[in-house]
N, C-alpha and C positions, 0 to 999 in steps of 0.2 A: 575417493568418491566425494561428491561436493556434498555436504550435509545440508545447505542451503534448497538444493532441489525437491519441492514439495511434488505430493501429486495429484493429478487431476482433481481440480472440481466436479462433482456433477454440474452441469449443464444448469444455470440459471432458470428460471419462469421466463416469459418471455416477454411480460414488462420490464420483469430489473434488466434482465440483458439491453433493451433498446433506451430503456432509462442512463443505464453504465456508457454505451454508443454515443448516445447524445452527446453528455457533458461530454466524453473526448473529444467528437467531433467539433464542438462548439472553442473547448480552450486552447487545443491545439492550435489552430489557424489565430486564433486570437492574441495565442502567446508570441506566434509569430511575430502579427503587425506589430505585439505592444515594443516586443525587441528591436525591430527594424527601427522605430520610432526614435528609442532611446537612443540605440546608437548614433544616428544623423541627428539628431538634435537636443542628445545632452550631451553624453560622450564628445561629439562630433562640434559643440560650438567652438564660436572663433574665440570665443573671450577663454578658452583652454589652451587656446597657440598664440603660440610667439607670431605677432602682426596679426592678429586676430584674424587668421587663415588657418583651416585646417591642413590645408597641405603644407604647413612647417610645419616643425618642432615644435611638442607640446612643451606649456611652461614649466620651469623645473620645480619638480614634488608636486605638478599638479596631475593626479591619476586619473582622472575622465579623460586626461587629451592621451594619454601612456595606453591606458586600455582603448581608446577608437584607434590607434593606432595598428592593435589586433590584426587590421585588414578586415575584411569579410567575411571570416569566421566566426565572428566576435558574436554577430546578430544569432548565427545557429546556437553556438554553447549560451546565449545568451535565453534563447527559446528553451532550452532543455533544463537550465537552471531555474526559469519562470514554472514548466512542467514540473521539476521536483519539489520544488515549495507548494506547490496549486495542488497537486497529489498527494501529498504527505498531509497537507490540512484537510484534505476530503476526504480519506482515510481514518485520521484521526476522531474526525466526527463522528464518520459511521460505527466506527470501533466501540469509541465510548457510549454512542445510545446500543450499541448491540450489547456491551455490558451490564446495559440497565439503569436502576436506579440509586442501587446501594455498591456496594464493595461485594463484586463477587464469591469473595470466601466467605463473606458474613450470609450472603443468601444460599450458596450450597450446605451452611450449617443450617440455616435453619431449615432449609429440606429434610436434610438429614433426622433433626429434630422431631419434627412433624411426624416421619414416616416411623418414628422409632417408636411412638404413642399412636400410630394407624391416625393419625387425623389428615387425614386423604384433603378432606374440606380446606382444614386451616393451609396444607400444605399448597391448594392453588390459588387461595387467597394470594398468599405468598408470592407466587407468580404473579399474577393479576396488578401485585405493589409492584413488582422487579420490574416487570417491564424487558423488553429486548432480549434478543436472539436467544440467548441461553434458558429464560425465562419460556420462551414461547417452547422450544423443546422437553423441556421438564413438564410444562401442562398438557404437554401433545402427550408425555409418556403417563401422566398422572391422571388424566381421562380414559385413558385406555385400561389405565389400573383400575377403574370405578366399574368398567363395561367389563372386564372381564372376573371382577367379584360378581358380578350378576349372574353371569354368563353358567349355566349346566350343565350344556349340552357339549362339553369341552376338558378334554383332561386337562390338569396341570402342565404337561412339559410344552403344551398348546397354547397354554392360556400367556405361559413365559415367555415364546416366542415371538407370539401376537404384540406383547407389548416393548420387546426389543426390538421387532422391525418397525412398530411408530416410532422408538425412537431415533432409529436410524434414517429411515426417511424423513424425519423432521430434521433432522441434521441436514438432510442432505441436499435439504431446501433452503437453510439457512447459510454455509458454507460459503456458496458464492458469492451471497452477495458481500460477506467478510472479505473476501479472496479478491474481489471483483478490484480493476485497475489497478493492483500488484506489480502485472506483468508488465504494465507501461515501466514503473520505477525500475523494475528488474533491465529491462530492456535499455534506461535513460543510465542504469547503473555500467553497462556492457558498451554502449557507443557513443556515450560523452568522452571516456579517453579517445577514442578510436579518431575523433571530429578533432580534438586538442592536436594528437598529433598531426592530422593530414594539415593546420593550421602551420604547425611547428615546420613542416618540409616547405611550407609553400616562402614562410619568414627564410628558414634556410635557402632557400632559392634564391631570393633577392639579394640575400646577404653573400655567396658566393657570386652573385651576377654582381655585383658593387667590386667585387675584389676580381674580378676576373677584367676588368677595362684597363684599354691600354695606358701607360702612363700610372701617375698616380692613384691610388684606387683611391673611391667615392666614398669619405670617410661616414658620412653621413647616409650612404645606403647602406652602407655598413651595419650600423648602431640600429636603423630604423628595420633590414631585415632578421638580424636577432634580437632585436624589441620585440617585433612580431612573434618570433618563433615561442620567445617566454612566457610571452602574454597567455598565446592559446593552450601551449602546455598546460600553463596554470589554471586558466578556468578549467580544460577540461579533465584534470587531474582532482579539481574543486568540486565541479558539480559531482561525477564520479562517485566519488569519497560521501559527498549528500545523500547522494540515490542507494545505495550500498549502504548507508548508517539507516537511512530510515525502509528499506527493506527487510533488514533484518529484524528493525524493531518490531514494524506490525505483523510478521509472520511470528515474532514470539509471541506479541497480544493474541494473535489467534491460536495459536498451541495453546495459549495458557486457558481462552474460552475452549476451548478443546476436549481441553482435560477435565473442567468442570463440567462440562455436559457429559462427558464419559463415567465420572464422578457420581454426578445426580445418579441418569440411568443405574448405573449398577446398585445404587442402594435402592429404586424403586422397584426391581428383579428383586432382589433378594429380600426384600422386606417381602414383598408379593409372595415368594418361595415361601417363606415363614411364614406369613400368614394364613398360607392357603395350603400346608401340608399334605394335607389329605389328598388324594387325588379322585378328582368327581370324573365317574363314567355317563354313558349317552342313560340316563330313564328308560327300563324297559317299557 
């Protein structure tokens, strides 16, 4: 069983979801051209081949003319390695302001703190400093703590509930947008090989059509279609390897905000539990 497979998000708001849309739809097509670009005109210049023509031989140990030589592959792994740098830093931003402002173990202590002395007050100051995702679940669960100290007309195993499903539904509002373009890396992790090799058969094709002519084979379509074939292998064995290192990382960052929200909650439950013992019936 893959341990990597997480599960469903709740459903985004319906800004973040079109906000998330946008940028895809914007870098994708972007990453394109900017690929396409490179290839024909840096990759692709003549001052990279022998006779300042790209259709020779690139200069030797010069690798722009070695990788344009890729074929037409080159531009797609070259798009999907643009998407896993471009995804991986947009990730990382959102990650680290959803973590806040401090050092998340420093601020689930002092939650902890706070609620272990009932200072309800100082403890969403405390949020209000943190800042981000984690922070905004904690004052969701830590207000609810406030309303239901007030609250009468509500027994205790009532009043605990109430304040476990704010925090789950704050959770469950915050999640995506942590989760949110994931599944692109996921996705860029699963079919950058897949592109690498359909490059890799097309080099081989050449390279066996160079050895297949009559007479002397074509030593040079040779060389040039498993140049190809290595070339794409390798980016797309490259990017891969990219997409699949930094998938793994930001699903741990979010496990780890995870756990600290699961963390919070449960000492605001139980502190709640203890503090409110007694169990209050409806006022005749």
């Amino acid at each position: 069983m893959n341990k990597n497979v997480r599960p469903a998000a709740p459903a985004a708001p319906q800004g973040e979801a079109k906000g998330g849309s946008a940028f895809a739809a914007i870098v994708i097509p972007l990453a394109f051209v900017v690929s396409v670009i490179v290839y024909l005109f840096v990759f692709g210049n003549g001052s990279n081949f022998q006779g300042g023509d790209n259709a020779n031989n690139p200069l030797p140990g010069n690798w722009l003319g070695i990788v344009f030589k890729g074929g037409p592959i080159v531009p797609l792994l070259l798009t999907m390695f643009l998407l896993v740098f471009t995804f991986s830093i947009e990730r990382f931003l959102t990650i680290g302001r959803a973590k806040g402002t401090k050092s998340i173990e420093s601020f689930v202590r002092t939650i902890r703190q706070k609620l272990n002395v009932n200072d309800i007050t100082g403890a969403i100051a405390a949020c209000d400093q943190q800042k981000g995702s984690v922070a905004n679940v904690v004052k969701a669960g830590l207000g609810k703590y406030q309303e239901m100290a007030r609250e009468r007309n509500m027994e205790k195993e009532q009043k605990v509930l109430a304040i476990q499903k704010e925090i789950e539904e704050s959770t469950a509002l915050e999640l995506p947008m942590l989760e949110k373009n994931l599944v692109i890396l996921s996705t860029l992790a699963s079919i950058a090989t897949l592109v690498g090799l359909l490059g890799t058969v097309f080099g081989m094709i050449k390279a066996f059509a160079a050895l297949a002519q009559g007479g002397a084979p074509d030593a040079v379509g040779l060389a040039n279609g498993i140049s190809e074939a290595l070339i794409n292998t390798a980016l797309g064995i490259g990017t891969s390897a990219l997409a699949i290192v930094a998938y793994n990382f930001f699903t741990s960052k979010i496990d780890e905000l995870t756990y600290s929200i699961d963390e919070a909650g449960f000492s605001i439950i139980q502190t709640f539990a203890a503090q409110h013992g007694e169990t209050e019936h409806h006022s005749a």
